[in-house]
VEXKOLDO-773509 format. One record per residue: residue number from 0; x, z, y of N, C-alpha, C in turn; residue in one letter. Coordinates in nm, 2 decimals, decimal comma. Example, Ala and Ser with C-alpha at 12.3 -4.5 7.8 and 13.67 -1.06 7.14 Angstrom:
% VEXKOLDO-773509
+------+--------+--------+--------+--------+--------+--------+--------+--------+--------+------+
! resi !   n_c1 !   n_c3 !   n_c2 !  ca_c1 !  ca_c3 !  ca_c2 !   c_c1 !   c_c3 !   c_c2 ! resn !
+------+--------+--------+--------+--------+--------+--------+--------+--------+--------+------+
!    0 !   1,32 !   0,78 !  -0,57 !   1,23 !   0,78 !  -0,45 !   1,32 !   0,78 !  -0,33 !    A !
!    1 !   1,28 !   0,71 !  -0,22 !   1,37 !   0,71 !  -0,11 !   1,29 !   0,79 !   0,00 !    S !
+------+--------+--------+--------+--------+--------+--------+--------+--------+--------+------+
This chain:
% VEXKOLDO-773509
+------+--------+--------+--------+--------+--------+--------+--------+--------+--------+------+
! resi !   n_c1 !   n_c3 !   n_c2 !  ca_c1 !  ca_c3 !  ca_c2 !   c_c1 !   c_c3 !   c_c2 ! resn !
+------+--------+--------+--------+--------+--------+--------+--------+--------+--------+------+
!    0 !  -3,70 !  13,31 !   7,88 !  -3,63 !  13,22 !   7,97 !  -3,59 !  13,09 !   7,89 !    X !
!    1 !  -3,53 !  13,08 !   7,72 !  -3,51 !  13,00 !   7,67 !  -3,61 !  12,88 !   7,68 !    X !
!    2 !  -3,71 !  12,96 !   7,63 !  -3,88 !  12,87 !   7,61 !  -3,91 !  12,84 !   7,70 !    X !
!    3 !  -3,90 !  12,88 !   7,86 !  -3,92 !  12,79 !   7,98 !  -3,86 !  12,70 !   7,96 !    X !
!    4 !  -3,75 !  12,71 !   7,91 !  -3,64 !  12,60 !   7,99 !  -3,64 !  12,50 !   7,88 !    X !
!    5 !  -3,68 !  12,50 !   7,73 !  -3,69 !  12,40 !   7,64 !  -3,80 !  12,32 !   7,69 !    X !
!    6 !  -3,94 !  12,36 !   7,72 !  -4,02 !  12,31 !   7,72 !  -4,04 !  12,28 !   7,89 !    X !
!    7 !  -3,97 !  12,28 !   7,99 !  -3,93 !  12,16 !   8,07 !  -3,90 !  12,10 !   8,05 !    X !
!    8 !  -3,78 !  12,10 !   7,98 !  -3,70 !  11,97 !   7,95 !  -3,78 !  11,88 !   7,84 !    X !
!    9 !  -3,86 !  11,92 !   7,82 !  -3,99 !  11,87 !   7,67 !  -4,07 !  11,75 !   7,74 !    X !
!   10 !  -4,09 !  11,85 !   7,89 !  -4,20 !  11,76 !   7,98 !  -4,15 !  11,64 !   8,01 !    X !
!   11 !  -4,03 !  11,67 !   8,08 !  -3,95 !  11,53 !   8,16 !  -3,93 !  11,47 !   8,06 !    X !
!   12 !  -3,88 !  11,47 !   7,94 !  -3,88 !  11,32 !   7,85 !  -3,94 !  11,30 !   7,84 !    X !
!   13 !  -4,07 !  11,33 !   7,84 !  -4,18 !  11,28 !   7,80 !  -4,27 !  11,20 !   7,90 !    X !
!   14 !  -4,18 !  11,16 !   8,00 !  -4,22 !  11,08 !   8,10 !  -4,17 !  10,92 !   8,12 !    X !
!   15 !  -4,28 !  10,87 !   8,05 !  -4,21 !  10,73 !   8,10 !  -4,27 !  10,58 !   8,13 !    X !
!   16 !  -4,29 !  10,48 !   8,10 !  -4,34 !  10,38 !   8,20 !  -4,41 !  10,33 !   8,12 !    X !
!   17 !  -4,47 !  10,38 !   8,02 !  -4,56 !  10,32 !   7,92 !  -4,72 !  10,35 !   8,02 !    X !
!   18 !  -4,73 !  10,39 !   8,13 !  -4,84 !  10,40 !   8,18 !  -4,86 !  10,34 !   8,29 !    X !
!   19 !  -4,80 !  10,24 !   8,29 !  -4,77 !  10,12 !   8,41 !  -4,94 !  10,07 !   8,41 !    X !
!   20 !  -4,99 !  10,01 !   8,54 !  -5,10 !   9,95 !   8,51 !  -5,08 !   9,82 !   8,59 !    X !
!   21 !  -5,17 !   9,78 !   8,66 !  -5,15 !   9,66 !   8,73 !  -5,03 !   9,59 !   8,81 !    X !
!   22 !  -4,89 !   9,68 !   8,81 !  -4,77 !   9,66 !   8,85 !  -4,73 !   9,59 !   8,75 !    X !
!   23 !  -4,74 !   9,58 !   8,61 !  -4,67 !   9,54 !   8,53 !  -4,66 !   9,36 !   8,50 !    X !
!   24 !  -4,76 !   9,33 !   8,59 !  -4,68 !   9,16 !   8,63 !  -4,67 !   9,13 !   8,76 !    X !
!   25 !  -4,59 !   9,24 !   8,83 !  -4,50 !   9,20 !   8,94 !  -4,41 !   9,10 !   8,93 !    X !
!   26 !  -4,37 !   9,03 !   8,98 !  -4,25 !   8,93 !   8,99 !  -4,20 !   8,98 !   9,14 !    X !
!   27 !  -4,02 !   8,91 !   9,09 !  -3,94 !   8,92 !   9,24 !  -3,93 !   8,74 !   9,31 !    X !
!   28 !  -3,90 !   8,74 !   9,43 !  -3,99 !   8,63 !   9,48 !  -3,87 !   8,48 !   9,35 !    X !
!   29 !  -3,73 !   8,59 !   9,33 !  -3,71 !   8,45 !   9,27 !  -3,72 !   8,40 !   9,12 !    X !
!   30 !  -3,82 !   8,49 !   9,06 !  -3,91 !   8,44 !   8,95 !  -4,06 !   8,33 !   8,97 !    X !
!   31 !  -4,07 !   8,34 !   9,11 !  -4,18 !   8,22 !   9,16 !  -4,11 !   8,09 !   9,17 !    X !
!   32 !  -4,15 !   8,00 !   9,11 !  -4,09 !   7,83 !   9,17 !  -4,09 !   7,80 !   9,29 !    X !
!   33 !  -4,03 !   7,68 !   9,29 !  -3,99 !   7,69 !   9,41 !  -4,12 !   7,63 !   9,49 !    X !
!   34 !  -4,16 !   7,50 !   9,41 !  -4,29 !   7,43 !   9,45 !  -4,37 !   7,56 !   9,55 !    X !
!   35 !  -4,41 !   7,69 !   9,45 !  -4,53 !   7,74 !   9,45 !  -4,49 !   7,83 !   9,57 !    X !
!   36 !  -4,36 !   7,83 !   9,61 !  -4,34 !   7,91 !   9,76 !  -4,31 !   7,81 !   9,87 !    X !
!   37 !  -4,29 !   7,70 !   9,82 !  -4,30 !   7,58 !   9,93 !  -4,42 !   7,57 !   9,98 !    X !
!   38 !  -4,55 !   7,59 !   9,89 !  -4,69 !   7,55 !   9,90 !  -4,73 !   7,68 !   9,99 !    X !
!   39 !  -4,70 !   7,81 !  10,01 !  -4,75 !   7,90 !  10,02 !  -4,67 !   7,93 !  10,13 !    X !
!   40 !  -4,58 !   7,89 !  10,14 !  -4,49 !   7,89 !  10,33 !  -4,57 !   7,77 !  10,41 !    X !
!   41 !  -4,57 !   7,67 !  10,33 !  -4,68 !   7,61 !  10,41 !  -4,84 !   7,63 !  10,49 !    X !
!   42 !  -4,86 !   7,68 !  10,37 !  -5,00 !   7,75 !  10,40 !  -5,02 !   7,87 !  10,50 !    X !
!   43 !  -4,90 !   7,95 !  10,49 !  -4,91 !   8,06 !  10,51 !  -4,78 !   8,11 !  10,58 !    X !
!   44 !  -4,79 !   8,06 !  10,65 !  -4,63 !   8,05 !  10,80 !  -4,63 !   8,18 !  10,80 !    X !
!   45 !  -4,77 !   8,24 !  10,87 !  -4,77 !   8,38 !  10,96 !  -4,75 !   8,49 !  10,85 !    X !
!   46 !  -4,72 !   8,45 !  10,72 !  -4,77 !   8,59 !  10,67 !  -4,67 !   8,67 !  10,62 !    X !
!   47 !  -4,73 !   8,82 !  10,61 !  -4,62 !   8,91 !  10,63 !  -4,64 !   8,97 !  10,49 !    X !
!   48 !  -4,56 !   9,10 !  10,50 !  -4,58 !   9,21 !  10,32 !  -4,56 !   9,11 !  10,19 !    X !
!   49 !  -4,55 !   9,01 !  10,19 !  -4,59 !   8,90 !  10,07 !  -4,48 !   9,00 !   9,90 !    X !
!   50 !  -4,61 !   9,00 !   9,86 !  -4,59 !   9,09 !   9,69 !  -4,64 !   8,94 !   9,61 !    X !
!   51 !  -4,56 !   8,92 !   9,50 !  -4,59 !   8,80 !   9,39 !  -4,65 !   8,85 !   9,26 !    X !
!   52 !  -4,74 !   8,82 !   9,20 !  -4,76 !   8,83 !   9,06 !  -4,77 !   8,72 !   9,01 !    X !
!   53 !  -4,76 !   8,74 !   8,83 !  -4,84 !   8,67 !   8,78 !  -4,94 !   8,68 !   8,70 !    X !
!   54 !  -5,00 !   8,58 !   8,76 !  -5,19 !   8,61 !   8,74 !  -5,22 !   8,52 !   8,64 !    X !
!   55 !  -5,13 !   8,47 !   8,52 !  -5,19 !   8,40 !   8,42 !  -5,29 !   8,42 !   8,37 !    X !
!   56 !  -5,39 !   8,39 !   8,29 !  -5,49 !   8,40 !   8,19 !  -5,48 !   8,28 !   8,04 !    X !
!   57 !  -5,47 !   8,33 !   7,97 !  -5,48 !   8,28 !   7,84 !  -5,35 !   8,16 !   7,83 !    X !
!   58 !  -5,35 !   8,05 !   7,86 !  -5,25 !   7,94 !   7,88 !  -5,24 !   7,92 !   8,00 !    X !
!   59 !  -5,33 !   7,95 !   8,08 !  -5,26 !   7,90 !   8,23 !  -5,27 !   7,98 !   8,34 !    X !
!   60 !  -5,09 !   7,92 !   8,37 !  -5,00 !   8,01 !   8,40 !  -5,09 !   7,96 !   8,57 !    X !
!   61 !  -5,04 !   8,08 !   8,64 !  -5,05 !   8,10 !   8,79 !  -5,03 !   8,21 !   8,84 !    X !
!   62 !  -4,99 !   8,19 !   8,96 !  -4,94 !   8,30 !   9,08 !  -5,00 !   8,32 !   9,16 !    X !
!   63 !  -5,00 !   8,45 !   9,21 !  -5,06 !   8,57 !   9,29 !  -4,97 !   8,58 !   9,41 !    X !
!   64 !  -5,02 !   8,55 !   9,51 !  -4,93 !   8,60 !   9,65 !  -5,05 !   8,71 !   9,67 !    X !
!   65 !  -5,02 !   8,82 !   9,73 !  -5,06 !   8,92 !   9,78 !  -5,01 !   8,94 !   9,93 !    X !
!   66 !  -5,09 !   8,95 !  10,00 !  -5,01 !   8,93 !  10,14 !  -5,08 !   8,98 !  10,28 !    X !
!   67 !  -5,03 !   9,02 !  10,41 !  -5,12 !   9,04 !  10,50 !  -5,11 !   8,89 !  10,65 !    X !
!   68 !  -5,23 !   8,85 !  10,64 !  -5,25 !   8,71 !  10,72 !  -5,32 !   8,80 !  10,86 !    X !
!   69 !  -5,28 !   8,77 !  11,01 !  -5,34 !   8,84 !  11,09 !  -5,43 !   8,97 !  11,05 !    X !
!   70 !  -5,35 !   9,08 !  11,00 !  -5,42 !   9,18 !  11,01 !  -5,49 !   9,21 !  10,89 !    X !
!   71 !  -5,50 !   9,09 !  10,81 !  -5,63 !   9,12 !  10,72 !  -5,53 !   9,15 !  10,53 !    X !
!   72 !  -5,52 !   9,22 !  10,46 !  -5,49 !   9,18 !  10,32 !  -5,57 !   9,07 !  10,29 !    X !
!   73 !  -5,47 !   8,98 !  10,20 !  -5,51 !   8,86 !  10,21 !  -5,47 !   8,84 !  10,01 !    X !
!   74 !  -5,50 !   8,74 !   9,95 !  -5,46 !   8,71 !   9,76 !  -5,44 !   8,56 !   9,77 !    X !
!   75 !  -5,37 !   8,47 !   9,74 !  -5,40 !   8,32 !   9,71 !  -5,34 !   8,31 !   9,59 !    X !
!   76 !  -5,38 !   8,23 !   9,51 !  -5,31 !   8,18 !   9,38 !  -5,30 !   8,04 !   9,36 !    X !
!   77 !  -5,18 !   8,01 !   9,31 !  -5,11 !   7,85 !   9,30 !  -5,08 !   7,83 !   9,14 !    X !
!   78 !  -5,09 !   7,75 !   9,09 !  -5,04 !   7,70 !   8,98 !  -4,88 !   7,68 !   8,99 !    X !
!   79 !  -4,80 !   7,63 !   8,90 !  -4,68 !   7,64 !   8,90 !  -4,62 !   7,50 !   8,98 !    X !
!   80 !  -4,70 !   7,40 !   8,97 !  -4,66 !   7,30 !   9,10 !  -4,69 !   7,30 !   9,22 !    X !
!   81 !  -4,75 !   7,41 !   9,25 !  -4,75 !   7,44 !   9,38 !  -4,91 !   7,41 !   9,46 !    X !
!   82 !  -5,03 !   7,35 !   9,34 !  -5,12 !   7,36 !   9,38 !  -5,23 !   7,47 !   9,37 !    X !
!   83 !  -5,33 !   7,46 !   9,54 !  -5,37 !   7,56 !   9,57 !  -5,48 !   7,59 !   9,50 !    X !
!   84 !  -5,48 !   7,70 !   9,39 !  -5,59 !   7,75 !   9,36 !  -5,71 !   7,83 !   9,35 !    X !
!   85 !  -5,71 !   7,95 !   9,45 !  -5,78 !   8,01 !   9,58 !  -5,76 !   8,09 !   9,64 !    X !
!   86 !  -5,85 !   8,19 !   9,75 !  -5,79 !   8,24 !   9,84 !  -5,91 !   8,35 !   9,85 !    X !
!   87 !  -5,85 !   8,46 !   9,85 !  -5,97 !   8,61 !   9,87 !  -5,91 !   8,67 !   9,95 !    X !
!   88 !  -5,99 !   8,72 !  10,02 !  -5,96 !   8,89 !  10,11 !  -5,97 !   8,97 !   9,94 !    X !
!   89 !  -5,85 !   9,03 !  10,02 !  -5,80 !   9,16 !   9,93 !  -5,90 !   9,33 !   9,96 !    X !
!   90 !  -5,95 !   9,37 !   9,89 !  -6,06 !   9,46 !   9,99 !  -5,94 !   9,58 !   9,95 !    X !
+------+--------+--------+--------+--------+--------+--------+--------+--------+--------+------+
């Protein structure tokens, strides 16, 4: 009974967020500028679910809206002044 109960408690520490994968550049909406959610309320009146990343690569910096536009998952990315840099369906 001892040995069950050490080596549960063995398990659960041994749990922890070192196995994050593509969540791990989530942003909350007020780590986005403001430009880059002015530009994307603009664009994007109707839309709903809106999740933010950041989608940098190498030096340049840009943001990920994640979002549902009529029905459809929807991706746009903006630079940090707010211009539009493109737009995918989310499959």
């Amino acid at each position: 009974m001892l040995a069950l109960s050490i080596s549960l408690f063995a398990i659960q520490s041994c749990d922890t967020d070192s196995t994050k994968t593509d969540n791990d550049k989530e942003l909350s909406t007020t780590d986005v500028p403001a430009p880059v959610q002015t530009a994307f309320s603009a664009k994007y009146s109707t839309a709903t679910d809106i999740r933010w990343e950041d989608a940098s690569e190498g030096t340049k910096q840009t943001y990920k809206a994640k979002f549902t536009l009529n029905g459809k998952k929807m991706k746009a990315e903006f630079d940090p002044n707010g211009g539009f840099v493109k737009e995918e369906e989310d499959s």
